[in-house]
PAFIMI-398273 format. One line per 2 residues: number of its first residue (from 1); for each residue x, y, z of C-alpha. Coordinates in nm, 3 decimals. Last residue first. Layout:
# residues N
NUM	X Y Z; ... .
This chain:
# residues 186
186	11.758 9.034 10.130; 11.681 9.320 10.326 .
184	11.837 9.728 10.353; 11.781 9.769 9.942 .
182	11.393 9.673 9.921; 11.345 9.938 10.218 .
180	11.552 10.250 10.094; 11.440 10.221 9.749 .
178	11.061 10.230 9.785; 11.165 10.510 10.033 .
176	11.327 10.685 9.787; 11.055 10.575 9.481 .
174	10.773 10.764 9.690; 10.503 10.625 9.944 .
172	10.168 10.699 10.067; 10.066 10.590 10.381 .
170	10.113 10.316 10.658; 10.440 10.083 10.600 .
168	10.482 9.765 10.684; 10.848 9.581 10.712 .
166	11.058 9.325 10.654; 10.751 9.095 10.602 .
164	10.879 8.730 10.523; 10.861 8.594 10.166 .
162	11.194 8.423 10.182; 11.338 8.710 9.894 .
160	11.190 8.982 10.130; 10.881 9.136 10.181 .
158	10.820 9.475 10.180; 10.382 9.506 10.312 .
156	10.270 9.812 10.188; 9.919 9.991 10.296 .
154	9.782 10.228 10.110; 9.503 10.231 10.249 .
152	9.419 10.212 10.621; 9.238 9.929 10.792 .
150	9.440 9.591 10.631; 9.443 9.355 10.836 .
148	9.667 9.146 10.638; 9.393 8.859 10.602 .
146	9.102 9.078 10.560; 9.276 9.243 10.269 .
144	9.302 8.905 10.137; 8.955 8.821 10.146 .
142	8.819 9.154 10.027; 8.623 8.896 9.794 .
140	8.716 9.094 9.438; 9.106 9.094 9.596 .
138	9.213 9.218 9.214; 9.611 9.158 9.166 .
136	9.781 9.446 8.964; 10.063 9.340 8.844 .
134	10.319 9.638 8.697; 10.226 9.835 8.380 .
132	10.021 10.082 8.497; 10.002 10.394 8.271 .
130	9.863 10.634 8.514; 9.542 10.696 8.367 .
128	9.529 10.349 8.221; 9.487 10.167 8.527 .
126	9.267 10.470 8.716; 9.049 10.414 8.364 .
124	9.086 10.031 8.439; 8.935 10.035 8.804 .
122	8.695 10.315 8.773; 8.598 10.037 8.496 .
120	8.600 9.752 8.694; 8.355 9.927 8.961 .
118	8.414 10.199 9.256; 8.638 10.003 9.567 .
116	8.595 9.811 9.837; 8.566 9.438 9.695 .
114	8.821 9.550 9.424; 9.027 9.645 9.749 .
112	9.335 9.632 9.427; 9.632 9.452 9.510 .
110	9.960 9.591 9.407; 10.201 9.346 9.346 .
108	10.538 9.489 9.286; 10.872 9.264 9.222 .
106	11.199 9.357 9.316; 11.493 9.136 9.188 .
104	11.646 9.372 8.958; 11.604 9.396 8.559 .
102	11.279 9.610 8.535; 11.436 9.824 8.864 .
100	11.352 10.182 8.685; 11.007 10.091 8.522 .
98	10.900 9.980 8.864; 11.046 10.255 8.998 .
96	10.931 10.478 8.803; 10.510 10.300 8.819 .
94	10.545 10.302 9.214; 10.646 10.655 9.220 .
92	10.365 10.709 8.980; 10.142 10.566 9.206 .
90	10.205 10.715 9.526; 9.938 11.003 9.475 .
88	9.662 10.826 9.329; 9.716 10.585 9.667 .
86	9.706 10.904 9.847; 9.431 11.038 9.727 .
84	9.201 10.672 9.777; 8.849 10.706 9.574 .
82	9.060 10.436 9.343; 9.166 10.157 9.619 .
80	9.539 10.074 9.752; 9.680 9.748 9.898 .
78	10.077 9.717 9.849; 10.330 9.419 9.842 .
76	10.619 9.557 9.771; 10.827 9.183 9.702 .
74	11.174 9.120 9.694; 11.266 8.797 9.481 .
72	11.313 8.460 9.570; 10.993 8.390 9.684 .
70	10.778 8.516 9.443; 10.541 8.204 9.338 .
68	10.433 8.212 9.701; 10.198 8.539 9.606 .
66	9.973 8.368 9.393; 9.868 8.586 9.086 .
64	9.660 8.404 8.805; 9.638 8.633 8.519 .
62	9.309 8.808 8.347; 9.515 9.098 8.208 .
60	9.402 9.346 8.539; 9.550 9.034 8.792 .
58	9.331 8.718 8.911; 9.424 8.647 9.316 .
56	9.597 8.355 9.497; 9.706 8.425 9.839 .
54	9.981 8.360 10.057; 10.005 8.527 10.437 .
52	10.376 8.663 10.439; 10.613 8.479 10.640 .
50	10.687 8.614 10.962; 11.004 8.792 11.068 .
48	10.792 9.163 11.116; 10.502 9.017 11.259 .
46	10.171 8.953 11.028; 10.138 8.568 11.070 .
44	9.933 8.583 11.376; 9.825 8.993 11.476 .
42	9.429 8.818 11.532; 9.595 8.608 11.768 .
40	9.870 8.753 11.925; 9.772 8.758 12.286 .
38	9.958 8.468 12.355; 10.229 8.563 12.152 .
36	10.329 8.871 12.383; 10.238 9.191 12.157 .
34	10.631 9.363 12.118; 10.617 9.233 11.758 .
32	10.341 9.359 11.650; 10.437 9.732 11.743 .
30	10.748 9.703 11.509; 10.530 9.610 11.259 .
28	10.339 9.899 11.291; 9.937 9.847 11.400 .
26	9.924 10.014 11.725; 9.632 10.245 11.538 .
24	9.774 10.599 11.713; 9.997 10.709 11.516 .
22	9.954 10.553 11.186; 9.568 10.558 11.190 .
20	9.603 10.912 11.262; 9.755 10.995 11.004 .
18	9.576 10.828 10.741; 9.244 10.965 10.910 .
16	9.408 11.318 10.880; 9.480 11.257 10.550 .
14	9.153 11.153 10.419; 9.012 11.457 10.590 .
12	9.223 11.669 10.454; 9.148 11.536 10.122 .
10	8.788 11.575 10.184; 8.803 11.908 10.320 .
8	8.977 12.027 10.017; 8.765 11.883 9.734 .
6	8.462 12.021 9.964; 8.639 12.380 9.913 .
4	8.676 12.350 9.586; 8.282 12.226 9.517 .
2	8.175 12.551 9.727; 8.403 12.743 9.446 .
C-alpha cells in the first residue's frame, strides 16, 4: 500500500514539475522569438525559423545518426529518458504513428539522455517493451541535449523538410498532435 502511494506522489510530482516547467520556464518557441537578439545568446539557433542544431549520434542497432542527413523530410525530433512517465506514456503514440506514416515524409528521431538515464539495458528492455522500431539516437555525452537546452523531458523539436524548428513542444504527446504539427509545415 505505502509503495502505492509513493508510486503516486512520484508521478504527481513528475507532472507537476512538467507543468510547471511549461508555464512558467519562458522556454516556448514562441517565447524565443520575442528575446531581442542581443540577448539571445544561450537561446542562438533554437528560435522557431532557425535551423536545427546538427548532431551526429550512434542509434540502438549500432547506426550512425546525423541529423542533416534528413533535410527533406519532416523531422519529430524528441528527447525522452526511461525513469521519465510521461515519455513511457507518449511512446506508443510515437510507435502508431510511426507505423501509420511508414510511407510519408515524417521521420522520428528520438534521442535517448543515455548520459541521464538508468544503463543500456534499462535502455533496451524500455526498447523492447514497447516494440520500438523507429531510430533511437543515444546522446551517451548529454552533448546534444545540452545543445537544445533541453530541461524538461520529453521534449520535441518538429522540424520541417529545411531542418528548421516549426515548433517545440513541452510534455507528453499523442499521434493527434503528432499529426496536427508535421501536417501544418512543409
Amino acid at each position: 500500500m505505502i509503495k502505492k502511494i509513493l508510486l503516486v506522489l512520484l508521478l504527481l510530482a513528475a507532472l507537476a514539475i512538467i507543468a510547471i516547467n511549461f508555464f512558467n520556464s519562458g522556454e516556448s518557441v514562441d517565447q524565443m522569438t520575442e528575446i531581442d537578439p542581443s540577448e539571445q545568446t544561450t537561446a542562438s539557433g533554437l528560435a522557431q525559423g532557425d535551423l536545427a542544431p546538427d548532431f551526429m549520434l550512434t542509434d540502438q542497432n549500432g547506426e550512425t545518426v546525423q541529423l542533416s542527413d534528413y533535410r527533406g523530410k519532416k523531422v519529430i525530433l524528441n528527447f525522452w529518458a526511461t525513469w521519465c512517465p510521461p515519455c513511457r506514456a507518449e511512446m506508443p503514440h510515437m510507435q502508431q504513428f510511426h507505423e501509420d506514416n511508414t510511407d510519408s515524409d515524417v521521420e522520428i528521431l528520438a534521442v535517448n539522455l543515455t548520459a541521464q538515464d538508468n544503463g543500456a539495458e534499462a535502455i533496451s528492455s524500455f526498447i523492447d517493451e514497447f516494440g520500438l522500431t523507429f531510430s533511437i539516437p543515444m546522446d551517451e555525452t548529454g552533448s546534444t541535449a545540452q545543445s537544445y537546452q533541453i530541461r524538461t523531458v520529453p521534449t520535441t523539436y518538429i522540424l520541417n523538410t529545411r531542418g528548421e524548428i516549426a515548433e517545440k513542444i513541452v510534455g507528453p504527446m499523442d499521434e493527434q498532435i503528432m499529426k496536427q504539427q508535421t501536417d501544418r509545415i512543409d
